[in-house]
N, C-alpha and C positions, 0 to 999 in steps of 0.2 A: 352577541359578539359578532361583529362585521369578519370582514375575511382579511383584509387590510392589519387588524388584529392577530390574526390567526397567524397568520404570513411572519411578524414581527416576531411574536414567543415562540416561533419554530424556528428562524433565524440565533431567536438568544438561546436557546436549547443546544441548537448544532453548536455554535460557540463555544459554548459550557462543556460540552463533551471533545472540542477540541482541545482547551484547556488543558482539560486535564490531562492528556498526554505531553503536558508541557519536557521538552529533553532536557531544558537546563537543571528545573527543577528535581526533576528525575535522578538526574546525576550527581546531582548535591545531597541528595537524601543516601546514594544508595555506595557513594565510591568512598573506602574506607579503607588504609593502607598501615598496616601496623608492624610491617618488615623490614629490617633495613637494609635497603637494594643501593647499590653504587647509582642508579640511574634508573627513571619511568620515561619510558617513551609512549606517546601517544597515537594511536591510529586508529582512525575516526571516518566512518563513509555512511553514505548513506542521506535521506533527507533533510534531516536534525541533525546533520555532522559537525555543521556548525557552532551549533548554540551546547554541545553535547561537549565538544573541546575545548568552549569558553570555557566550561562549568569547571572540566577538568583539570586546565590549566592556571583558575583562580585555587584550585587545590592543592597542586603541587609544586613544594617548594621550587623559587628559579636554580638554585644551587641543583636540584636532584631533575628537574626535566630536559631529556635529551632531543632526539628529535620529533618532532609533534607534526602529523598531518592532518588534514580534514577535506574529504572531496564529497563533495555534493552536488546538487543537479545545478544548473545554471540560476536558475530565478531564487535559489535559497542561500547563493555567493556573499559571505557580508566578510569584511577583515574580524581577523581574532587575534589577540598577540600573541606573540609566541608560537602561532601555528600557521606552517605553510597550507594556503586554501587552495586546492585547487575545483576549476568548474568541471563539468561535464554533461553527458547530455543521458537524458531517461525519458520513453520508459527504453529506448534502444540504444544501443552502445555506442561511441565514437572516438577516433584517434588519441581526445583528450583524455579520455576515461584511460584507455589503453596505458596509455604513460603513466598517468597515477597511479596504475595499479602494479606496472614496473617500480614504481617510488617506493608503494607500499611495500609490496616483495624486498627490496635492498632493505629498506629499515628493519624489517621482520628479519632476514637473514644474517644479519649485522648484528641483534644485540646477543651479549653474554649472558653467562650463566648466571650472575649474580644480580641482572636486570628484571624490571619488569616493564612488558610490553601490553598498557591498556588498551583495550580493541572497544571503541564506539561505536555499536551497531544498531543501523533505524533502516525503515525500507526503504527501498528504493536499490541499494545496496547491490546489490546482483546485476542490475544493469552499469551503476557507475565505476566498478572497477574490475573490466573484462580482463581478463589474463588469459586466452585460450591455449593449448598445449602446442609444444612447438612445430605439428605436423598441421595444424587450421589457422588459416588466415583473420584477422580482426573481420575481414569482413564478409568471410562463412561463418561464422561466431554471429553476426548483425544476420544474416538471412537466415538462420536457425531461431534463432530470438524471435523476428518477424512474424513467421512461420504460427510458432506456438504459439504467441499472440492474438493471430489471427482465427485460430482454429476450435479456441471456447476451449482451450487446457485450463487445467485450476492448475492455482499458484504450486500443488507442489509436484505437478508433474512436468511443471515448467524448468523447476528451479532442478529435480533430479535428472533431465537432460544437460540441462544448463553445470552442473555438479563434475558430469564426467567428459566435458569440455574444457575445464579451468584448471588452471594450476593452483588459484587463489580459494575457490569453494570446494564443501564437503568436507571439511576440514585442512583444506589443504593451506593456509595462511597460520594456522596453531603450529603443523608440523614446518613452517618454515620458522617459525621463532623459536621451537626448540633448540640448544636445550633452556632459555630462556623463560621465567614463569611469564604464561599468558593469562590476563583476569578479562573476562569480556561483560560488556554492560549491555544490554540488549532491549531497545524498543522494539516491541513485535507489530509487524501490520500483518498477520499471519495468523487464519481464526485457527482457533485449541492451541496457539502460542509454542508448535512445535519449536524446538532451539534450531533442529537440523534443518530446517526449510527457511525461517528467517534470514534474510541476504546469501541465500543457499549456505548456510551453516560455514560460513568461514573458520569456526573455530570449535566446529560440535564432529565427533564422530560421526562417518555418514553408514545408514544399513542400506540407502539402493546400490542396485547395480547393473551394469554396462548392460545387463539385457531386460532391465524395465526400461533404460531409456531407451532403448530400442524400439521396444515394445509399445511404448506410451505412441513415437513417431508414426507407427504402423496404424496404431488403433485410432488416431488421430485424421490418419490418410492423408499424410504428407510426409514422409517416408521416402515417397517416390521424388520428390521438390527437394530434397534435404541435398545438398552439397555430396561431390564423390569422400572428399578427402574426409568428409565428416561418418560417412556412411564406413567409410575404410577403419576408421577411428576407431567407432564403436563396434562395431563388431569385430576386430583384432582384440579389445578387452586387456591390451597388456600388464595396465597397473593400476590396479582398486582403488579408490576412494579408500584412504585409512581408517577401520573399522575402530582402532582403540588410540585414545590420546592421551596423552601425561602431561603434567606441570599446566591443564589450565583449567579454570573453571568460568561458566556463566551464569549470570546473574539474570532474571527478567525484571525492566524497572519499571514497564507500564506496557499497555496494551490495547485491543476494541474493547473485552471488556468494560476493563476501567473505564473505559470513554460514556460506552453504555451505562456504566451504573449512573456516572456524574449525568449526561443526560436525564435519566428518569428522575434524579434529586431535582434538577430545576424542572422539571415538567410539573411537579410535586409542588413545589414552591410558587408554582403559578396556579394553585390549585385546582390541576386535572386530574380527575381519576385515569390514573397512571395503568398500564397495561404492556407488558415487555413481551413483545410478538417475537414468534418462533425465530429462537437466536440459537446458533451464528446463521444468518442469510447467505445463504449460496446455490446456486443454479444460474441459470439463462434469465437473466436481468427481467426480460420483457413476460416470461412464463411464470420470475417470480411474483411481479407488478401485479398482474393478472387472482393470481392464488391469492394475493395480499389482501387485493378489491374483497375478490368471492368471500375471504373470512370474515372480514370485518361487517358486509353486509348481512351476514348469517348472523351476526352476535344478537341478540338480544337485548339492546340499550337502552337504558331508562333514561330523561330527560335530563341535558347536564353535558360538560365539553370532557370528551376522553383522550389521553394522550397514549398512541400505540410507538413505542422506541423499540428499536432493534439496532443489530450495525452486523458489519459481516464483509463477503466478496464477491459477488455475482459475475458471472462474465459473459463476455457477448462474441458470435458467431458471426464473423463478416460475409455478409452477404453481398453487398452496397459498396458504396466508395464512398460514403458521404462523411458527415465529421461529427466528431460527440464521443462519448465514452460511457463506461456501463452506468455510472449514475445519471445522466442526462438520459440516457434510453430507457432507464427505470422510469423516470417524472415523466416520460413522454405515454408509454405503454402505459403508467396508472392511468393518467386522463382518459386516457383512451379503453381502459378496460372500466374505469368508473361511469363513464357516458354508455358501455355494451349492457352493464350489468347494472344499470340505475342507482347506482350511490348517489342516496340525496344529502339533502344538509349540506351547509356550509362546511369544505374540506381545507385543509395546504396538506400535501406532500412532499416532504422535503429527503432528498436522498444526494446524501455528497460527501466526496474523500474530504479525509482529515489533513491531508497535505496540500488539499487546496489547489488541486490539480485533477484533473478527468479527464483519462485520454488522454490524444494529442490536442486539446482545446484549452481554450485559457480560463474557461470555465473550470469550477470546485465539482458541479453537479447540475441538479436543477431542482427548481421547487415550483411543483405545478399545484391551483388551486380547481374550485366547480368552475371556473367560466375561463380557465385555459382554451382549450379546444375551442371557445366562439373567438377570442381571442384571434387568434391563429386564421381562423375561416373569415374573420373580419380584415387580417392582413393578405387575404389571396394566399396563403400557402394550406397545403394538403396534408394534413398530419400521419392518415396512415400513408400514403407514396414516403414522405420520409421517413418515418419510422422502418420502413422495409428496406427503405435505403442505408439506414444506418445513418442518417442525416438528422440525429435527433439537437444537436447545436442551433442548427438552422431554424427548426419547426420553435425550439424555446425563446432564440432570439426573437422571433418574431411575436411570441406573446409575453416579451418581456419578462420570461421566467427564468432564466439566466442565474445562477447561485454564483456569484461573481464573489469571491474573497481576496486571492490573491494565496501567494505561497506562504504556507500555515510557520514551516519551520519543524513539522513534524509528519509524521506517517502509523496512522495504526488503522488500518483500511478506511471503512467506510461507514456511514450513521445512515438510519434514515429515521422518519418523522412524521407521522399522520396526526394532525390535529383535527378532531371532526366535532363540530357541536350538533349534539341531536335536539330539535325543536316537538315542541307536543303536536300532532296531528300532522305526521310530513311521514 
């Protein structure tokens, strides 16, 4: 089996595992209303808010649907009937996001008691509708965000800063639909599919508080970088994140997992001895790339193509100013830790979000193969100078390894992919 090969059924693998986080589908299986409410209003954010509000709005009768939103990031903007779309910008906040989430808040605090208010949740979520409280500015809200992003936080020490800055998360969008029933449909991009850290739990009880975020900012060491009014904020502590909520419940309609299993079914069907490597993947992209190499060289393989599947959220430490995202840094560091540590045999590596988005780039991820790295050293660029740089877009573009898809439409992190064929005497 050529590589050429290999490259192809890692492409149709990632797919497949995209697939199956389909939102429409999701929503059709799982949204089932058997009360009778004067009125369902819809409100839908997130990546798949889109396709998540078709799904919903082919469900509910036009007599019983009241007002229906959908705000998603910009490259996932399509019309939906009956639902106001609005864009926005992710993974960092912007004006537009702001007013949608003004939008949101009015419909939430506007319906009755005898309504129900369905909440469409996918990720992305947390960034596209900022609400900050009304002593921080949208754009101390954007340089807090920044911040944690840049600093190698996991998602849910991100999202419990981000919690006690919003009037919208932590719960705080369920307690404005009160007394109103809220039912929430939830795509997770959020490994162990916590409810409360998904789009910072709009609609879940929250247990952090005012002095882990704090804490999280310190131990992070940018604390000192953080905004006055934000610093003022959190430490005054005046009103918790609401620990208990009434009248709503959520739903989980898909997730990495799922993605993961469907993954390993076509890996199966392409008949690879199939092998589901230490899941959920999380740490420093480039140190996880690295430990991936070293396992896999270690195994024991008998002659014959194996498929190692995982998915998960790694994240990366800006060092550099350059361009790429944790999946692209992951393909770059494989090649590069497979060339330190001799992985032979014909390889692909494929590691890329299921929303079809990495980073700030327009790239999904990257998928590097054995002859990446000459690749690269044949186009005149330096793989490890960029890879230190954080310039891992650049170094793929150049050997063509670029996981180009486009916006999925959905978000449940991230897949990755090692196709290796082991040959006899190699």
């Amino acid at each position: 089996m050529n590589t050429k090969t290999l490259r192809q059924n890692a492409a149709h693998i990632f797919q497949t595992g995209v697939a199956a986080a389909n939102p429409y589908d999701a929503v059709k299986k799982h949204f089932v209303f058997d009360k009778n409410y004067s009125k369902i209003h819809i409100i839908a954010f997130g990546k798949a808010a889109c396709a998540m509000a078709n799904a919903a709005q082919e469900l509910i009768p036009e007599n019983l649907l009241g007002n229906a939103i959908a705000v998603t990031n910009y490259e996932n903007v399509v019309t939906v009937k009956n639902v106001e779309v609005i864009g926005a910008s992710h993974p960092l906040p912007d004006v537009s996001g702001f007013n949608a989430a003004k939008r949101v808040a009015e419909i939430a605090k506007n319906a009755q008691i005898d309504e129900l208010v369905l909440v469409l949740i996918s990720g992305g979520g947390s960034a596209l509708i900022p609400y900050p409280v009304d002593s921080i500015t949208l754009e101390e809200k954007i340089a807090v965000t920044h911040l944690l992003l840049s600093c190698g936080a996991t998602i849910h020490e991100i999202n419990c800063v981000r919690k006690h800055l919003s009037q919208l998360k932590g719960g705080g969008l369920a307690k404005f639909i009160a007394p109103a029933v809220c039912h929430a449909l939830i795509l997770s991009d959020v490994l162990g599919d916590d409810l409360s850290v998904i789009a910072s739990g709009t609609t879940v009880a929250d247990n952090s508080t005012f002095a882990e975020a704090v804490q999280i900012l310190k131990t992070k060491n940018v604390w000192n970088d953080v905004p006055k009014s934000v610093k003022n904020y959190l430490e005054q502590a005046i009103s918790e994140t609401p620990k208990i909520i009434e009248h709503t419940s959520n739903v989980l309609i898909g997730s990495n997992l799922m993605s993961v299993e469907a993954a390993l079914k076509a890996a199966q069907s392409l008949n690879y001895d199939v092998i589901r490597y230490d899941y959920p993947l999380c740490g420093e992209a480039r140190d996880v790339a690295e430990e991936f190499v070293v396992t896999v060289k270690n195994k024991s393989l008998a002659n014959g193509k194996y498929a190692f599947i995982t998915g998960g959220e790694t994240t990366v430490t800006l060092n550099g100013n350059g361009c790429g995202g944790r999946n692209q840094e992951m393909a770059l560091a494989f090649a590069l830790a497979a060339e330190k540590h001799e992985l032979k045999n014909d390889w692909v590596f494929l590691s890329g979000g299921t929303d079809g988005i990495d980073g700030v780039s327009p790239a999904a991820g990257g998928m590097a193969d054995n002859e990446t790295l000459q690749r690269m050293k044949n186009a005149g660029v330096n793989p490890h100078k960029l890879l230190e740089n954080n310039d891992s877009y650049v170094a793929l573009k150049n050997s063509d390894d670029l996981l180009m898809t486009g916006a999925s439409g959905t978000n449940v992190a991230d897949l990755q992919i090692l196709l290796i064929q082991m040959e006899r005497n190699t």
